[in-house]
N, C-alpha and C positions, 0 to 999 in steps of 0.2 A: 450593497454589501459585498465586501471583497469574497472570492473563492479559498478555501483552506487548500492549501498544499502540504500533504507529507512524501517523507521519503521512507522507504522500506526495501525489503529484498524477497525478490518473486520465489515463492514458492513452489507455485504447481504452476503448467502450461499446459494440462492436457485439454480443457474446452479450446471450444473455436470461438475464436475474435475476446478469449477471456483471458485473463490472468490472475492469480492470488497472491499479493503480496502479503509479509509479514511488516508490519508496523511496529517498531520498542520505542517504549518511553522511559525513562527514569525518573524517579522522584524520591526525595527523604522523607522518609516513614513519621509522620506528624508525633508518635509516641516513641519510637525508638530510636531514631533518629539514623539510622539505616538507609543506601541507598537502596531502593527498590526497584527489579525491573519489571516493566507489565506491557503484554504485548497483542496486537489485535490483528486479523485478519480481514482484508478488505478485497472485493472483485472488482478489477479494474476490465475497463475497455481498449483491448489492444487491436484496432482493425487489421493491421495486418501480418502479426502473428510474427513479430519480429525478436520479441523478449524471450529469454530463457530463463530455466532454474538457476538460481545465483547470481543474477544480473540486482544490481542498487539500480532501483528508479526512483522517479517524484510523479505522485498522480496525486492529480487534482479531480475535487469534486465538481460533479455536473448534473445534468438530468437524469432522472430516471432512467434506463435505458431497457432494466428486465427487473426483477422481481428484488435482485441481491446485487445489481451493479448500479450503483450512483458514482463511480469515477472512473477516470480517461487518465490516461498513462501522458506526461506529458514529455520526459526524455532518460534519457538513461545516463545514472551517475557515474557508475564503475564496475566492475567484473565481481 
């Protein structure tokens, strides 16, 4: 089963080897027909602490690594 990949924009960098990206999806509202946006926050695994606030990544899912990180930061899209 392939690995899901999203892309989002790092929020916070203060842990070590962590990072929080923000995740937005869009979608039209089944009854209103509105786009909607909804957005999720994910701890990625940045080993060497190279991402900052406002940086576009893509992290993909992986193992377990701590209690609230199941993804690894795979590379960085744009500022």
């Amino acid at each position: 089963m392939p690995k899901r990949v999203l892309q989002g924009t790092v929020v916070s960098d203060k842990n070590s080897k962590t990072i929080v990206v923000k995740v937005e999806r869009r979608f039209i509202h089944p009854v209103m027909g509105k786009t909607v946006r909804r957005s999720k926050k994910y701890h990625a695994h940045d080993e060497k602490g190279e991402f900052k606030i406002g940086d576009v990544v893509r992290i993909q899912e992986c193992r377990p690594i701590s209690k609230l990180k199941t993804w690894e930061v795979l590379e960085r899209v744009g500022k």
